[in-house]
ROPADO-959065 format. One record per atom (N, C-alpha, C): residue in one letter; x, y, z. Coordinates in steps of 0.02 Angstrom, whole numbers, padded with zeros to 5 digits, always signed. Example, Ala and Ser with C-alpha at 12.3 -4.5 7.8 and 13.67 -1.06 7.14 Angstrom:
% residues 2
a+00660-00284+00390 a+00615-00225+00390 a+00660-00165+00390 s+00642-00112+00354 s+00684-00053+00357 s+00645+00002+00394 
//
This chain:
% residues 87
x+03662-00410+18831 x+03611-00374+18798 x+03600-00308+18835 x+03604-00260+18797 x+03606-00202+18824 x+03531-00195+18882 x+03528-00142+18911 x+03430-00156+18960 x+03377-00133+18905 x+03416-00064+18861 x+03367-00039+18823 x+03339-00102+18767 x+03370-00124+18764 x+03344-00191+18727 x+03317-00240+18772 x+03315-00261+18826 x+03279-00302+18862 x+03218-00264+18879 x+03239-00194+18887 x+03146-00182+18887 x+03086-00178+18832 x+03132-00152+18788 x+03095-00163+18723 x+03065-00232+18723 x+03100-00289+18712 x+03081-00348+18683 x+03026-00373+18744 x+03034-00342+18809 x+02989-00393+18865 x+02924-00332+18859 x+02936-00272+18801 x+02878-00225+18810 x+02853-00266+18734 x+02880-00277+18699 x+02840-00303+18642 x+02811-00380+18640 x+02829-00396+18685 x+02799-00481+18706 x+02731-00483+18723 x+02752-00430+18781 x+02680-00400+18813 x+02644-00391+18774 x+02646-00324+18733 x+02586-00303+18700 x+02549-00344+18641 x+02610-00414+18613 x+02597-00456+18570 x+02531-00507+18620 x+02539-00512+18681 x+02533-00572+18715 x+02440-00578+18676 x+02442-00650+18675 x+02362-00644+18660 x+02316-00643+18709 x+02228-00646+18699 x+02198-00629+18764 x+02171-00703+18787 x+02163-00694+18867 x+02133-00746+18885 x+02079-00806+18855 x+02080-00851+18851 x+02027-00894+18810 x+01965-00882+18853 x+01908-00860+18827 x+01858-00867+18861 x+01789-00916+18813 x+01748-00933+18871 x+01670-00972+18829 x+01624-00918+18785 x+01599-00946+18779 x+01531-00911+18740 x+01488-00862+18795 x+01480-00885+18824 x+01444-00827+18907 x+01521-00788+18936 x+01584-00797+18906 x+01618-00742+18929 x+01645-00770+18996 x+01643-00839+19026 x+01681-00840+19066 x+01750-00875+19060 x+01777-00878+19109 x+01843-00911+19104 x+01858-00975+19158 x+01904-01012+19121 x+01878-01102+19140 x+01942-01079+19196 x+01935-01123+19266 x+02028-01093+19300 x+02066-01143+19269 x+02069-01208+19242 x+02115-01241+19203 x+02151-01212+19143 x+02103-01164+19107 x+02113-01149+19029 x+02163-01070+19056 x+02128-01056+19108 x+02172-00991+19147 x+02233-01017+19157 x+02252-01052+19211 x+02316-01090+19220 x+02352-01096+19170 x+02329-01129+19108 x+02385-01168+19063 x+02387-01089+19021 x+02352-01039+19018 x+02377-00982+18973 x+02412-00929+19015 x+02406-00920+19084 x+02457-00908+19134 x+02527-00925+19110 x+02547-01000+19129 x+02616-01032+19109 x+02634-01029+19016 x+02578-01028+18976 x+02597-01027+18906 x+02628-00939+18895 x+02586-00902+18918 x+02604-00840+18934 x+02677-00791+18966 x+02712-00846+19022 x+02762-00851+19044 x+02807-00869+18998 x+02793-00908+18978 x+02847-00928+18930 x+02843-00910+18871 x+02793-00861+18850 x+02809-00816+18780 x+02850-00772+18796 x+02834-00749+18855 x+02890-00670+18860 x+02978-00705+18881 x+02968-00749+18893 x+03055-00801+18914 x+03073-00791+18837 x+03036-00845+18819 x+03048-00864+18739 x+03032-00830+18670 x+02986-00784+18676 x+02936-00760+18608 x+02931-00802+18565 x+02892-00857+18587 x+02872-00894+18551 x+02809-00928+18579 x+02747-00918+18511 x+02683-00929+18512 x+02662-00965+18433 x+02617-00994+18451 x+02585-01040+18399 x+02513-01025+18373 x+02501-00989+18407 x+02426-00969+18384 x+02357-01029+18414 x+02413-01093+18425 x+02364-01140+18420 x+02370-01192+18493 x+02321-01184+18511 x+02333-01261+18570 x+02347-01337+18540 x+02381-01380+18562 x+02407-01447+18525 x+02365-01515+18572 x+02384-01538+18527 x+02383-01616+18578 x+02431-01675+18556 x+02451-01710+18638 x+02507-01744+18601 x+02475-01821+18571 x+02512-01829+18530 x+02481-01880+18484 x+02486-01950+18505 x+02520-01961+18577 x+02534-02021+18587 x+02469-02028+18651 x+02460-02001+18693 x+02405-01956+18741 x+02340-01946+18750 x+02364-01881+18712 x+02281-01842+18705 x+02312-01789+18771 x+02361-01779+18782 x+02392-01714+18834 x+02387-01671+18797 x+02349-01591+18815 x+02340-01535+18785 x+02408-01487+18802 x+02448-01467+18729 x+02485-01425+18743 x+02474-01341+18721 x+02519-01316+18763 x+02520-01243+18765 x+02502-01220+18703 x+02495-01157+18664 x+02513-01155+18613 x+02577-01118+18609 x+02607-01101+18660 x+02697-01067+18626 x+02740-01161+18608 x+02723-01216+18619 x+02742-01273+18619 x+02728-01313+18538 x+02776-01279+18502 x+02785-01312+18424 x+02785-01404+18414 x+02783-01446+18485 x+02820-01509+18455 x+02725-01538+18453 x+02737-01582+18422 x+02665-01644+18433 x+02653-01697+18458 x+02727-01707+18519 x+02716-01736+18571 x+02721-01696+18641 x+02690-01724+18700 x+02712-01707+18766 x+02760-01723+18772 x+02816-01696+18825 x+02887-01691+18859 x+02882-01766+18864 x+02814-01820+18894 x+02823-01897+18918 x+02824-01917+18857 x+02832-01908+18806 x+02812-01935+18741 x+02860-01903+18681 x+02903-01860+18694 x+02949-01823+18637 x+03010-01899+18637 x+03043-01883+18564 x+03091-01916+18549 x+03140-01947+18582 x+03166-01853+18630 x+03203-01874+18675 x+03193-01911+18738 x+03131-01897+18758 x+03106-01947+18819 x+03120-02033+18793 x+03087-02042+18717 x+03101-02100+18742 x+03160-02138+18713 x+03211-02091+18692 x+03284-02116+18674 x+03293-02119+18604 x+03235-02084+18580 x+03261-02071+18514 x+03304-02005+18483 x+03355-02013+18527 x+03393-01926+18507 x+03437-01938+18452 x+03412-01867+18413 x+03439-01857+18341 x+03521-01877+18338 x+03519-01918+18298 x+03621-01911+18266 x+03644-01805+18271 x+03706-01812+18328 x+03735-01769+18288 x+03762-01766+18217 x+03738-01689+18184 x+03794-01674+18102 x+03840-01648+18120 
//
């Protein structure tokens, strides 16, 4: 990939990135900081965001929102040996 294109795309991640979650009095939780830290990290890796925080359904583990699945990593398909047939 050329650089002029790696800066573009890590300059448009950025400016996409959404803003910190804050409360109603405007502060910020350090857990809810943390997990939008690492969700954050991994938008500009990946560009990919969900708009939405998840939970996994087997759980109650809160996921990121760049994290499309509706289970946690301990709880996805592949964890517990349900991996898709190759087509």
């Amino acid at each position: 990939m050329p650089d002029e294109t790696r800066y573009f795309i890590t300059g448009f991640l950025a400016g996409t990135q959404p803003g910190c979650p804050i409360d109603d009095r405007g502060d910020i939780d350090e857990a809810d900081w943390a997990a939008w830290l690492s969700a954050t990290r991994r938008l500009r890796r990946t560009g990919q965001w969900n708009g939405r925080w998840g939970m996994c359904q087997e759980c109650g583990y809160v996921l990121l929102p760049d994290n499309p699945a509706d289970h946690c990593a301990g709880h996805s398909p592949q964890a517990a040996g349900w991996a898709r047939p190759k087509s």
